[in-house]
ROTORDO-304917 format. One record per residue: x, y, z of N, C-alpha, C, O in turn. Coordinates in steps of 0.1 Angstrom, whole numbers, padded with zeros to 4 digits, always signed. Layout:
<pts>
XYZXYZXYZXYZ
...
</pts>
This chain:
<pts>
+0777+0703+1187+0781+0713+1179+0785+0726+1187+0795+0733+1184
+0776+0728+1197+0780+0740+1206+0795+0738+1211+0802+0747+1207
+0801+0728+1218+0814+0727+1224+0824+0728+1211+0835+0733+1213
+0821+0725+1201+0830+0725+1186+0833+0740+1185+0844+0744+1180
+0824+0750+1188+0821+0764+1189+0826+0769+1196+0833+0778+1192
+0828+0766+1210+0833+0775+1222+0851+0770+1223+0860+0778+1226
+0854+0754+1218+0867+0754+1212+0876+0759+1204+0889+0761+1205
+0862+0763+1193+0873+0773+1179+0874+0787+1187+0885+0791+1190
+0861+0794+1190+0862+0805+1201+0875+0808+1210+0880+0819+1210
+0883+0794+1220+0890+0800+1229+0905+0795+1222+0916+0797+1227
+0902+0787+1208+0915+0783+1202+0917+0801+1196+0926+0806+1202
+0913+0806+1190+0912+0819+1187+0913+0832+1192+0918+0842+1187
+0907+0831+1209+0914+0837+1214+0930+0840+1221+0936+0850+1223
+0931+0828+1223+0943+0820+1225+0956+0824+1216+0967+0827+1220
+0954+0823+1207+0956+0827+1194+0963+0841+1191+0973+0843+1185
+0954+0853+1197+0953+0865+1193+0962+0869+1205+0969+0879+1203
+0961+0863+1218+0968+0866+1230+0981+0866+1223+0986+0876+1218
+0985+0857+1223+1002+0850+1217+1005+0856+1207+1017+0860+1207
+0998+0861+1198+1003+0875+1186+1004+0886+1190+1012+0894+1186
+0995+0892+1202+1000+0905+1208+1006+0905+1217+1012+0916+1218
+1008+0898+1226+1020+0897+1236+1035+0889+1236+1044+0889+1244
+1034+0882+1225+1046+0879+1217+1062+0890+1222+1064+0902+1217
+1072+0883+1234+1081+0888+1237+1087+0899+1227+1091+0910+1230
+1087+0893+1214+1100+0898+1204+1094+0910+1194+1101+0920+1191
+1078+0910+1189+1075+0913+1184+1060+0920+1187+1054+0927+1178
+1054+0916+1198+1040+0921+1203+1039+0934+1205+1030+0941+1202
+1052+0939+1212+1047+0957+1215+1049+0966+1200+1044+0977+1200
+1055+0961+1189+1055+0967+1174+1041+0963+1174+1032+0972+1174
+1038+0951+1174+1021+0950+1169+1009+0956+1178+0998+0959+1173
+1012+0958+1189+1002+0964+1195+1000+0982+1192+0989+0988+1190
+1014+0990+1192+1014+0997+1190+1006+1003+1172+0998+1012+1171
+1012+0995+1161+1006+0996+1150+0986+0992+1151+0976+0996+1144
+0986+0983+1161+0971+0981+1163+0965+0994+1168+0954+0997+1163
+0969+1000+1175+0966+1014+1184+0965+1027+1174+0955+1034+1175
+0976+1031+1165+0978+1033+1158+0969+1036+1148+0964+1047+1145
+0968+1021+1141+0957+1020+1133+0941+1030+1136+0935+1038+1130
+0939+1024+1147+0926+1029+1155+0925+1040+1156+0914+1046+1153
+0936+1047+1162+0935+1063+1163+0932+1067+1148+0925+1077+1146
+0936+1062+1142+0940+1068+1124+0924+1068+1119+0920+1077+1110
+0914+1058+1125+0898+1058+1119+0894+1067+1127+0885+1074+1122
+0898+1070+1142+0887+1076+1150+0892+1093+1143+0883+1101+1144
+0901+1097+1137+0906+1109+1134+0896+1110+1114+0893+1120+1107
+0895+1094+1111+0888+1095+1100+0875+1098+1100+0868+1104+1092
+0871+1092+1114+0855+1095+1112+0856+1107+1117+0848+1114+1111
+0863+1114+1127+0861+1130+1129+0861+1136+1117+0851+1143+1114
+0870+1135+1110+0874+1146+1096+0856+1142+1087+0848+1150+1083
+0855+1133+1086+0843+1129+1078+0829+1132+1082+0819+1131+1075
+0827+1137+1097+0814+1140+1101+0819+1158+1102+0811+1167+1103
+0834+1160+1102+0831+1175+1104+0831+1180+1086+0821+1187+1083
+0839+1178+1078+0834+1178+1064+0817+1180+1058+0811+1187+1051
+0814+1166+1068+0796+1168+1060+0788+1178+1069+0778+1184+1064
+0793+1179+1086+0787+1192+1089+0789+1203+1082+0779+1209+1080
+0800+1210+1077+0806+1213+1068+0795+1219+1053+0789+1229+1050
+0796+1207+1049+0786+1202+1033+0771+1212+1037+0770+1224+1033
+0761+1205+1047+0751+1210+1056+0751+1226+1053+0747+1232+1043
+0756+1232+1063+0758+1244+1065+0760+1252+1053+0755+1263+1051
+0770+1247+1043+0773+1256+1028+0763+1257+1022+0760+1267+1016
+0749+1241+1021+0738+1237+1017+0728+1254+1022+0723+1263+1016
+0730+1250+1037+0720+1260+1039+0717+1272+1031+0708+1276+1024
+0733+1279+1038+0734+1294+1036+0732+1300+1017+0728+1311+1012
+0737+1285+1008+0732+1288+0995+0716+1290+0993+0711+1299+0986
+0709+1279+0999+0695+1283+0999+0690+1295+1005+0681+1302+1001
+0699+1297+1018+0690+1312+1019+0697+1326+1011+0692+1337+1011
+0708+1322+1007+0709+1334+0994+0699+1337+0981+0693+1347+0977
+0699+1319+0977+0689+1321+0971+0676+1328+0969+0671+1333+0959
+0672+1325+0983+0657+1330+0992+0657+1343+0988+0649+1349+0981
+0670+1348+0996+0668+1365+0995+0673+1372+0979+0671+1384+0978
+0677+1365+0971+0681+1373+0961+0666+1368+0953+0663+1377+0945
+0658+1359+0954+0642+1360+0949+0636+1369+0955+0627+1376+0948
+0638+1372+0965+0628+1381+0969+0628+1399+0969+0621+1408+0971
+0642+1396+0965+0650+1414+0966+0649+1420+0956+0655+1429+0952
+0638+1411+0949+0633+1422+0930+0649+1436+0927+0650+1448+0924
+0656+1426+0929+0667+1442+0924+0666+1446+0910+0663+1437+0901
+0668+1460+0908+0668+1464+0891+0682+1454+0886+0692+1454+0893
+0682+1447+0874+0696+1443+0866+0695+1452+0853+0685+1452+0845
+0707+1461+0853+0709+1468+0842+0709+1456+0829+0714+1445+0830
+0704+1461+0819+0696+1457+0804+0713+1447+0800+0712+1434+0801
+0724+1453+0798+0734+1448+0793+0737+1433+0801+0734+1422+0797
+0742+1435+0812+0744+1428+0825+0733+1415+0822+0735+1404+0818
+0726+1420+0825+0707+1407+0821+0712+1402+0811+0716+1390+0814
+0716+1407+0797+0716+1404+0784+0728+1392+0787+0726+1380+0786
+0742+1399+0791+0753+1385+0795+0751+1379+0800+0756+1368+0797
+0741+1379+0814+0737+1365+0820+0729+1353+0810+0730+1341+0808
+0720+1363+0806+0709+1352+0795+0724+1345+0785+0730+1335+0789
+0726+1348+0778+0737+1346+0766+0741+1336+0779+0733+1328+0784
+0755+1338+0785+0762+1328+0792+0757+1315+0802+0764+1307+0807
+0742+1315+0802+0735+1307+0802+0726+1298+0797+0722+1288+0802
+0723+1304+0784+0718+1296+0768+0733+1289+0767+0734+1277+0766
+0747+1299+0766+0756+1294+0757+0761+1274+0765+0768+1264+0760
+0754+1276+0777+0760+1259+0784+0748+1249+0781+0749+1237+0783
+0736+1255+0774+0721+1248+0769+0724+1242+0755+0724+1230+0752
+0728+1254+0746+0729+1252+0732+0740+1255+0726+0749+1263+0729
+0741+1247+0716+0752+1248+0704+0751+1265+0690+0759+1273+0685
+0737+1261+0692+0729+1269+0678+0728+1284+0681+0720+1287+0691
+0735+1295+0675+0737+1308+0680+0718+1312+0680+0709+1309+0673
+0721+1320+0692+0709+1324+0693+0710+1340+0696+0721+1346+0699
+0699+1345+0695+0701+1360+0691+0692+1364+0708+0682+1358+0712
+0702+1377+0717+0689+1377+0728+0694+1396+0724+0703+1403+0720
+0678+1398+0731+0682+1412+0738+0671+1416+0743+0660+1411+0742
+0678+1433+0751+0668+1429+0763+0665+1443+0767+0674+1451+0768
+0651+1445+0769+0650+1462+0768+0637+1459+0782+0628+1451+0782
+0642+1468+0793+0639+1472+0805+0635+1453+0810+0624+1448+0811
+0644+1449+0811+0639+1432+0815+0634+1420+0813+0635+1409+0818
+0626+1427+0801+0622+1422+0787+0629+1414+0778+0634+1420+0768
+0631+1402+0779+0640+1394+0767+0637+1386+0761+0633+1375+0764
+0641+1391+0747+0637+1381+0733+0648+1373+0728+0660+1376+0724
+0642+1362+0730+0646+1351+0718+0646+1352+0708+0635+1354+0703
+0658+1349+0697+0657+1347+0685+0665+1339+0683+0676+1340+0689
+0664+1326+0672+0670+1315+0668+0664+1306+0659+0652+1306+0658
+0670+1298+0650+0665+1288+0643+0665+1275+0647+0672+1266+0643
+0655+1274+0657+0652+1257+0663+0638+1257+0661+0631+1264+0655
+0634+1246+0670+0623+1239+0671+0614+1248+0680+0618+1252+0691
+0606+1250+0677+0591+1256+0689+0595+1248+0702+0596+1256+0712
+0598+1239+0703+0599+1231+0718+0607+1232+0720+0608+1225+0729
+0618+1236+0718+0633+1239+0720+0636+1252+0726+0644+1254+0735
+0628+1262+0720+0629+1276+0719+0618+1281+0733+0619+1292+0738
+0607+1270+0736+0596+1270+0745+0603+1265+0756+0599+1270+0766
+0613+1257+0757+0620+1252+0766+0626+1260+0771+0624+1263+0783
+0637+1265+0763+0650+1277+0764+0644+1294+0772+0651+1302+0779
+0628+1294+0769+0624+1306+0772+0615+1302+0788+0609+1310+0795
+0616+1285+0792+0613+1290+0805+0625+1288+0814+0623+1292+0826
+0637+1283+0812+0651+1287+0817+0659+1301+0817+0670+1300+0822
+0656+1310+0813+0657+1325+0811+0645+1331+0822+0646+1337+0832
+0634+1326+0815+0622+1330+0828+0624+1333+0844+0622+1343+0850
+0628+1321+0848+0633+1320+0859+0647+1328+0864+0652+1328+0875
+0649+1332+0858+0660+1341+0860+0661+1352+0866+0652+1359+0861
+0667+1359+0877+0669+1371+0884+0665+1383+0872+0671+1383+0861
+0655+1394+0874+0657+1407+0865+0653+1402+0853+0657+1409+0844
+0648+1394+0851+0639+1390+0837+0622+1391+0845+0618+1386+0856
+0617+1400+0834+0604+1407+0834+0594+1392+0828+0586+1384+0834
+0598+1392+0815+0591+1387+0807+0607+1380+0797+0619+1383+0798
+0598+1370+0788+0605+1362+0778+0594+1361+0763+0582+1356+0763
+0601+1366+0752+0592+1364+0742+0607+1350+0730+0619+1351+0727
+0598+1344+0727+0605+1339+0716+0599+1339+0699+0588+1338+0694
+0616+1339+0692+0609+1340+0677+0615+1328+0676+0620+1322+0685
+0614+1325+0662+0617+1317+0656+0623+1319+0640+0616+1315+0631
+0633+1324+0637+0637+1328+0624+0642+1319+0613+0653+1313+0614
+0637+1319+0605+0641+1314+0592+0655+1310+0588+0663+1318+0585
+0659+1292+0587+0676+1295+0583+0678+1301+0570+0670+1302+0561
+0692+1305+0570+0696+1313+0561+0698+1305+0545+0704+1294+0542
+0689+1314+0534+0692+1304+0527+0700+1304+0516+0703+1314+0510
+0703+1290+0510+0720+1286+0507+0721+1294+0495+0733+1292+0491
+0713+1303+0486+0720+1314+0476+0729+1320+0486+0741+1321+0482
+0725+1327+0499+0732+1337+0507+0742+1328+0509+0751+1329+0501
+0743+1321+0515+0756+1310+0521+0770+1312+0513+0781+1315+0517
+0765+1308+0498+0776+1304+0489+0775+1315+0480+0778+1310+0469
+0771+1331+0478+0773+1341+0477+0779+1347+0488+0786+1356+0484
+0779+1345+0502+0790+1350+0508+0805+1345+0510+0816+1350+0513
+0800+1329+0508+0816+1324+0505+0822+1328+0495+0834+1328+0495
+0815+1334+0483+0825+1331+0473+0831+1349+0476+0843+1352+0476
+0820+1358+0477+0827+1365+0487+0836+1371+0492+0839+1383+0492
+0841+1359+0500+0850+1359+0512+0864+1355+0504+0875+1361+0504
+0860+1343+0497+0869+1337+0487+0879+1346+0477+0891+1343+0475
+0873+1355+0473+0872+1366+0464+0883+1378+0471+0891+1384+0463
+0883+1380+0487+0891+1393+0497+0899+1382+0496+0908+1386+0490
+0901+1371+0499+0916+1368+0502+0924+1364+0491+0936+1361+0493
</pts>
């Protein structure tokens, strides 16, 4: 079995000789072989300097992070108020009521206790949030609904 092996082996090399040194057509193939090669060694460059790249952007976001936890800056009330809002608004569908006095921000909405318990430790965590209180308000009920439609119905 071994000599069956070292035959296919030197038929093979044999083989690959005569395709690249081929009078007519070997230096096109050798050249596109070469070619080729250069084209991965420039792939794997681009690909390890990209993820060095990746790395380093990784860092420098964590240590922003780091320092904007630690730099207790004042966030003016309004400012706080848009962050909270534009960050419920990518959580929830269901309007929710915020506002926010010296850092202080309340929740108001018609959901679930665990919804609203959830929502108020994602705000928590937040730059310039003191504290989070949540309510929970009553939906509106449908006398008001279809007294304001009719209404509305009524001005146009």
């Amino acid at each position: 079995m071994n000599s069956v092996m070292r035959l296919a082996t030197a038929f093979a090399a044999g083989a690959a000789v005569m395709y690249y040194l081929d009078p007519q057509t070997g230096r096109r193939r050798r050249a596109m072989a070469h070619d080729k090669s250069v084209a991965a060694g420039h792939d794997v460059k681009d690909f390890a300097r990209n993820k060095g790249k990746q790395v380093v952007d990784h860092a420098r976001g964590a240590a922003a992070r780091t320092r904007a936890q630690l730099a207790n800056e004042f966030v003016d009330d309004d400012v706080l108020r848009d962050r909270v809002r534009s960050r419920l608004g990518h959580l929830v569908d269901h309007p929710i009521e915020v506002e926010v006095m010296d850092g202080r921000v309340v929740l108001s909405a018609n959901m679930s206790t665990t919804r609203l318990d959830e929502l108020s430790d994602v705000v928590s965590a937040m730059p310039g949030v003191v504290r989070v209180e949540s309510r929970q308000t009553p939906p509106p009920s449908p006398e008001k609904t279809t007294a304001s439609r009719m209404a509305s119905d009524r001005k146009a």
